[in-house]
C-alpha positions in Angstrom: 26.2 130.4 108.2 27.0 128.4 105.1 29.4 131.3 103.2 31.2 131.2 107.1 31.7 127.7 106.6 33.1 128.0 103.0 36.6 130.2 104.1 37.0 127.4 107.3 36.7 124.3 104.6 38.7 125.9 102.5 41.7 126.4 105.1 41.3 123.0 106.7 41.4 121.6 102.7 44.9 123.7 102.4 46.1 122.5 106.1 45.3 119.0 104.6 47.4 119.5 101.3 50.2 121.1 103.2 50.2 117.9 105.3 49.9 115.6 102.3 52.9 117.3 100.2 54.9 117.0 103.9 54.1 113.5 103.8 55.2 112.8 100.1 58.0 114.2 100.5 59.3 113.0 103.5 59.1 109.4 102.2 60.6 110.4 98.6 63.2 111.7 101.0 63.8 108.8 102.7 63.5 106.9 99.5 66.5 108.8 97.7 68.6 108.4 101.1 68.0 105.4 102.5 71.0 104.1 99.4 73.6 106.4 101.5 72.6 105.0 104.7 70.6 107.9 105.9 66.9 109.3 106.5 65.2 112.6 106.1 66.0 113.4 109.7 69.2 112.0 109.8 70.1 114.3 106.5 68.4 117.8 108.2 70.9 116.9 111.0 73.7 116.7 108.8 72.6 119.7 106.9 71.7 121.9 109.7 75.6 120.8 111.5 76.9 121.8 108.3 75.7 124.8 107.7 76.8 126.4 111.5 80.1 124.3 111.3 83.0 126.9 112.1 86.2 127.0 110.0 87.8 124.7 112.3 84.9 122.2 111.9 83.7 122.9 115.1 79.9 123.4 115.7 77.8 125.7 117.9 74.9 123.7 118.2 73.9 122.4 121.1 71.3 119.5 121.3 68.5 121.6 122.3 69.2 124.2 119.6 69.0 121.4 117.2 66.1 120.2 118.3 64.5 123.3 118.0 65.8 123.8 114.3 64.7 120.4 112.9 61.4 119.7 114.5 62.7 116.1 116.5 61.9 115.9 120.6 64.6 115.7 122.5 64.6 112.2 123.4 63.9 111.1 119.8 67.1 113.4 118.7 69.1 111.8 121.2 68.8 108.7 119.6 69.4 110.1 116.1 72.4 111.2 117.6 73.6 108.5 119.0 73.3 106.2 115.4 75.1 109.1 113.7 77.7 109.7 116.5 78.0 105.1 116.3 78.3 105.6 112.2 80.7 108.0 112.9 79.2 110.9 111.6 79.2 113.1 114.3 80.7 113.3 117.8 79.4 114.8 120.8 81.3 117.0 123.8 80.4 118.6 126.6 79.5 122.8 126.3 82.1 124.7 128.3 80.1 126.9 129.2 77.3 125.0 130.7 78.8 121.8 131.6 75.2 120.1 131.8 75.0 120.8 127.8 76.4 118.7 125.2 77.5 119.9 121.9 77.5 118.5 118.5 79.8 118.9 115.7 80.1 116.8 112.3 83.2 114.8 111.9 85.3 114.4 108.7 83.0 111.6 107.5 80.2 112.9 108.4 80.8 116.5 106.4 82.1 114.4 103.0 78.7 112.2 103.2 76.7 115.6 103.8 78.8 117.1 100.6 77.5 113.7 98.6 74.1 113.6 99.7 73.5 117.3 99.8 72.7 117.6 96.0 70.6 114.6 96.2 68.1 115.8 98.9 68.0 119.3 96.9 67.3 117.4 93.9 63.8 115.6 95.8 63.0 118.9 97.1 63.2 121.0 94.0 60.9 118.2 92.0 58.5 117.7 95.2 58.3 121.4 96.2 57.7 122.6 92.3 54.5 120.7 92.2 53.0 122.6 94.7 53.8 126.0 91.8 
């Protein structure tokens, strides 16, 4: 019984450090961001916008694939959405193709402070992430 219980302590202790380096980083995140008016979920927004923005700087994202991609309910990434769309970050329009979906793109603003802030959330991650190595 006890060398059962010494593989199931073991995973619950990595489940916990997983959690813990989450955590730490997260708040050194929002640290580092917080200066460019932004938090760790505002920035994976950002991020996630930017990287499926079309040459036009349209996006394909709707709300509910975003809030699949970055972890946020749907009601909680309404709201993100609507301080970004208010800071002028992002704007939202309807999906022609199911006119009960919304779509989200970046705007101008919103993909220059993505380009500034982009090599400063690497940065955190690079130096949080390495001490797990």
């Amino acid at each position: 019984m006890a060398a059962k219980k010494q593989p199931e302590q073991a995973l619950a202790e990595q489940w916990r450090d997983i959690l813990a380096l989450h955590a730490r980083t997260q708040c050194e995140l929002d640290r580092e961001l917080h200066g460019h008016g932004l938090c760790a979920s505002d920035f994976e927004v950002l991020d996630l916008l930017a990287e499926g923005a079309a040459a036009d700087g349209g996006c394909a994202y709707r709300v509910q694939e975003i809030s699949d991609r970055v972890h946020l309910s749907q009601s909680a990434l309404s709201r993100l959405i609507g301080r970004l769309e208010k800071d002028g970050l992002v704007e939202r329009a309807m999906c022609t193709e199911d006119r009960r979906g919304v779509r989200v793109a970046l705007t101008a603003k919103g993909r220059a402070l993505h380009g500034e802030v982009r090599p400063v959330q690497r940065a955190v991650l690079a130096r949080m992430l390495s001490e797990t190595g």
